[in-house]
N, C-alpha and C positions, 0 to 999 in steps of 0.2 A: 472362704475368706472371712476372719473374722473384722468384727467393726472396726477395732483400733488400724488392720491394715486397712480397710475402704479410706478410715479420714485421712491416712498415710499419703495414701497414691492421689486422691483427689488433695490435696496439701500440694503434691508437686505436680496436679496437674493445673492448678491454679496460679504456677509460678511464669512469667514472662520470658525468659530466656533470650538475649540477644545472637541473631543468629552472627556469630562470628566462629564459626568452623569449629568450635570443641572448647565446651565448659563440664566442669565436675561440679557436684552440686549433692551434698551429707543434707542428712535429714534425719530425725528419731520422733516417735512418739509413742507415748506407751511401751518404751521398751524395746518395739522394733526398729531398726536401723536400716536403713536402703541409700545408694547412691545413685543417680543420674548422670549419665553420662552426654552432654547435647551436642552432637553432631550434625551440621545440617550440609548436604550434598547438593552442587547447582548441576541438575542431572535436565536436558532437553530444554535451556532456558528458564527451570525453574527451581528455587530452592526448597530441598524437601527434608525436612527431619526425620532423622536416621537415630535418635534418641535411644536408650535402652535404662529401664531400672533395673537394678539389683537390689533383691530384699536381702538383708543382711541379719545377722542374731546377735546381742553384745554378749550372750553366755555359748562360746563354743568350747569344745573340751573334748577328752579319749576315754573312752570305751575299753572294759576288756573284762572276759570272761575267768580268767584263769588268774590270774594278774601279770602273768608274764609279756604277755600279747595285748599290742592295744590298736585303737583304731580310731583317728580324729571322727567327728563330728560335729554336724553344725548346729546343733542343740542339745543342749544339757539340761536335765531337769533333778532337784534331787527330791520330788515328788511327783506323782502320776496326776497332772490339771486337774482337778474336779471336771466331769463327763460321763457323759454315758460309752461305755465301750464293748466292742465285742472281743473274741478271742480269735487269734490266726495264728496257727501252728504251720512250719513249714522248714526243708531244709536250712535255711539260715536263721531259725530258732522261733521265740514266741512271742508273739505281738498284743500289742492292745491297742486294737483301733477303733478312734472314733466314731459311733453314731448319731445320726440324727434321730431325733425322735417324730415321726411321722405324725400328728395330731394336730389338729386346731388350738387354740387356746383354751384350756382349762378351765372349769369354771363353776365355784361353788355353786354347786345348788340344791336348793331346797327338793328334802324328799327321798334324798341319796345319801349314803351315811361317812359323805367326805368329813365334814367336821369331828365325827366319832373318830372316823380312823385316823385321819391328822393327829390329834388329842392321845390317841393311844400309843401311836408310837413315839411323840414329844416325849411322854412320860417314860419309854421305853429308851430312850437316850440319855434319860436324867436320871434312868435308875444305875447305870453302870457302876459305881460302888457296891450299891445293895447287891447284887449279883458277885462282885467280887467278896465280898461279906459273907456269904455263905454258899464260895467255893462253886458257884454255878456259872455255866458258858451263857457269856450274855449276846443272845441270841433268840430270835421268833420269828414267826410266819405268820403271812395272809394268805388266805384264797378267796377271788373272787369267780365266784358261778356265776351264768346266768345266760341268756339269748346273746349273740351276737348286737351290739349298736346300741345296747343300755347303757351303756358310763363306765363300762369297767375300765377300759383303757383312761380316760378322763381321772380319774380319780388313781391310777398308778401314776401319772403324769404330776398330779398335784404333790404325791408324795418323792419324786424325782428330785423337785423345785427345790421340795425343803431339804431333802438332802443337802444337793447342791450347796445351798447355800450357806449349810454346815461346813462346808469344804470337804466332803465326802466325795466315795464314787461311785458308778453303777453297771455294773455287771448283765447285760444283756445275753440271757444264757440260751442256746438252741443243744447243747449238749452237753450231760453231766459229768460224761468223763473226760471232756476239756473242762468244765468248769473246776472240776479238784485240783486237776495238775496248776492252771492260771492263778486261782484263789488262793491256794496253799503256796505259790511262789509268791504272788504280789503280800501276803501276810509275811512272809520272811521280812522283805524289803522294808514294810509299811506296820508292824505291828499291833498299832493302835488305830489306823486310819476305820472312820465308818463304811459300813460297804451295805450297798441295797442290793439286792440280784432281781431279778426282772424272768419270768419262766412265761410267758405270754402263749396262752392256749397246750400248755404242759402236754395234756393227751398226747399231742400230736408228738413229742418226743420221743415215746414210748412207743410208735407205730414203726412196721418196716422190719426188715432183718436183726436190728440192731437195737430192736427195742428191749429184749430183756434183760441187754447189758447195761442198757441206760437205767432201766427199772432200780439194777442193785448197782448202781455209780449213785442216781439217787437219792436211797436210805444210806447211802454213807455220808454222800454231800449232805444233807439236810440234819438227820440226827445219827450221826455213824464216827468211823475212825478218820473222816476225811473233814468233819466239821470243824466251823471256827467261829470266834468270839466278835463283839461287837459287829454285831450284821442283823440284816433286816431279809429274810427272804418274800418276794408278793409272785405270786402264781394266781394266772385267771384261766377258765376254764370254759368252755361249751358245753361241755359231756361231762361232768361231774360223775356220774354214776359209773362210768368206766376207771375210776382212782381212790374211789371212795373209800374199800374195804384197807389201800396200803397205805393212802395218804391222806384225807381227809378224817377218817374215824381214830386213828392212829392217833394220841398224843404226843407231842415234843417235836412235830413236823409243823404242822399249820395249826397257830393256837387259835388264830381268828378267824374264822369260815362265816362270809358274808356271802347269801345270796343276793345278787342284783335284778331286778324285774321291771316289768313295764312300768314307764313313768308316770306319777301319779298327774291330776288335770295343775295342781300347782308346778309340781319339777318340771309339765310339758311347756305352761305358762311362762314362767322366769326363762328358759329357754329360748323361746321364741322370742318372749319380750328385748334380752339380752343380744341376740343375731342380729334381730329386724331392724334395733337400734331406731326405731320410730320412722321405718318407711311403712309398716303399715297400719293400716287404722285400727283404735283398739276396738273398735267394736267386731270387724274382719278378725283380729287375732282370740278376739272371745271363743270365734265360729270357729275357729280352726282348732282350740284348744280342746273344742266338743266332738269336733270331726277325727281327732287322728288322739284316743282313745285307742287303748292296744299297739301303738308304732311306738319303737323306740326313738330315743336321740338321732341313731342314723340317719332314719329315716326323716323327720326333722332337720336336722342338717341337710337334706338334698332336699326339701320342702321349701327352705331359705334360699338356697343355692339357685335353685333353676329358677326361682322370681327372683329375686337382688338379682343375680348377676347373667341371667341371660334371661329373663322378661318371659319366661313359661308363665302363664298362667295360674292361679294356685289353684283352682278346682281339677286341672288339668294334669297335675302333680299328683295330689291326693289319690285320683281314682286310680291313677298308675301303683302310687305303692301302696296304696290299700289292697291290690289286686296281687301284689308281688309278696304280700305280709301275711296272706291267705298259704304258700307254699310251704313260708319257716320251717327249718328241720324240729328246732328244739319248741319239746312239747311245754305247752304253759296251763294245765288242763284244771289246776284250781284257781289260774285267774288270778294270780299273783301280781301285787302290785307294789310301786315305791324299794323295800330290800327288807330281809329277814336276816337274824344270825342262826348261824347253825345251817346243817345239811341234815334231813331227812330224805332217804331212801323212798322210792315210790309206793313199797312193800308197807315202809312203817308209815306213810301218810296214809294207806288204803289204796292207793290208785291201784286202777289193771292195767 
């Protein structure tokens, strides 16, 4: 339910109503329209409202695929909201529906190279001339690498935002050969609209029976006969080294390859400082910025979490995911810290 309906329904739940047996009662705000209906029934000695809203839309209108055939509905749009969306294919045709984006709130911080990449793709939205200027698809990519619960998700988020508020949309992709079929019809419709795609933990698409179809859906989605203009594609990754050789090293796919890594004692600081919101003392959060050295943000976030809002202890915390930070899959073995550009292969840094 979005905001403008909550102030709707509390607007007419704030209204007195006389009970005399059946009033009608219009309402709009923002656009939405609803009516009340107030009926109140004297059922066992007492009166009881039997009330009912009706959310209404002032743009309804007919649908039709062919033009022959049509079919009312109760909303019309002749633009797709700015949101993030996924893709649902099904007998009665192709959808784009709403998601939520699962995250905390966002949040610049120092150490992580939110402002770079903000910055780069502002510019990457104000060059769309120069692109058309010499005849190039105006179009690029990010990858973020790195351990699970460093910021990469946080920092797809911030770039979400600006979209959004481009009046843009966002394409949350788990499969490439829905994304061509969706992306190539919503560009008919929408021409020029900006479009971000979202490929969150990529690898993992490519896994399973049906991964080496997606492998070449793909290089077509990205730089192939299925791609399109004015778009941002962001892919983050766990396993980097299993995409390297087709999509990482490859140019005209990901021009920006950021690795993410353990946060530096500033990004852990501004962090905590920023959560704690000044329940704990700064001399405590000094200690704790010296103590949880090698934890990412996740682990920070449940550091906050079980003291603010369920009174765990914080030494008690600490030894638990320091103990759980000890398993991590992904290897960090030269102690990388804060974020790097560029992806080096373990072969060409030296590792064994």
């Amino acid at each position: 339910m979005n905001d403008e309906l909550q102030k709707l329904l509390a607007a007419i739940a704030a209204e007195d109503e006389a009970k005399d047996g059946g009033t009608e009662y219009s309402y709009e705000l923002g656009g939405i329209m609803a009516q009340k209906t107030t009926t109140w029934r004297y059922i066992e000695g007492e009166w009881r409202d039997s009330s009912q809203i009706h959310i209404k839309n002032e743009q309804k209108g007919w649908v039709s695929e062919t033009g022959s055939r049509f079919k009312a509905v109760p909303v019309v749009k002749d633009i797709l909201p700015p949101d993030i969306y996924t893709f649902l294919a099904n007998d009665h045709g192709h959808f784009y529906e709403k998601q939520l984006f699962p995250t905390d709130e966002p949040i610049l911080l120092p150490g992580l190279p939110c402002e770079f990449i903000l910055d780069r793709i502002k510019r990457f939205w104000e060059a769309g001339d120069e692109y058309k200027k010499y005849n190039l698809v105006h179009k690029t990519g990010i990858m973020l690498y790195g351990a699970p619960g460093c910021g990469k998700t946080s920092i797809v988020r911030l770039l979400c935002n600006r979209l959004l508020e481009m009046g843009g949309v966002i394409f949350s992709i788990d499969s490439f050969r829905k994304a061509s079929v969706f992306v190539s019809e919503f560009r008919r419709n929408e021409p020029n609209r900006p479009i971000l795609t979202i490929q969150e933990d990529i690898e993992g698409i490519f896994e399973g029976q049906e991964g080496a179809d997606e492998i070449k859906s793909a290089l077509s989605f990205l730089d192939g006969q299925d791609q399109t203009g004015n778009i941002v594609h962001v892919a983050t990754s766990n396993r980097p080294e299993f995409i390297a050789d087709r999509f990482i090293k490859r140019p005209g796919r990901f021009d920006l390859v950021i690795g993410i890594h353990e946060p530096t004692a500033e990004t852990r600081a501004a962090y905590l400082k920023h959560v704690c919101r000044g329940q704990i003392p700064e001399e405590k959060l000094k200690e704790l910025v010296e103590k949880t050295e090698g934890l990412g943000l996740a682990y920070l976030r449940e550091l906050a979490a079980s003291f603010l809002c369920l009174r765990v202890p914080l030494d008690e915390t600490l030894d638990r995911l320091r103990a759980n930070a000890k398993t991590k899959v992904f290897e960090n073995k030269n102690k990388s810290m804060g974020y790097t550009v560029g992806y080096r292969s373990k072969e060409e840094k030296g590792i064994e």
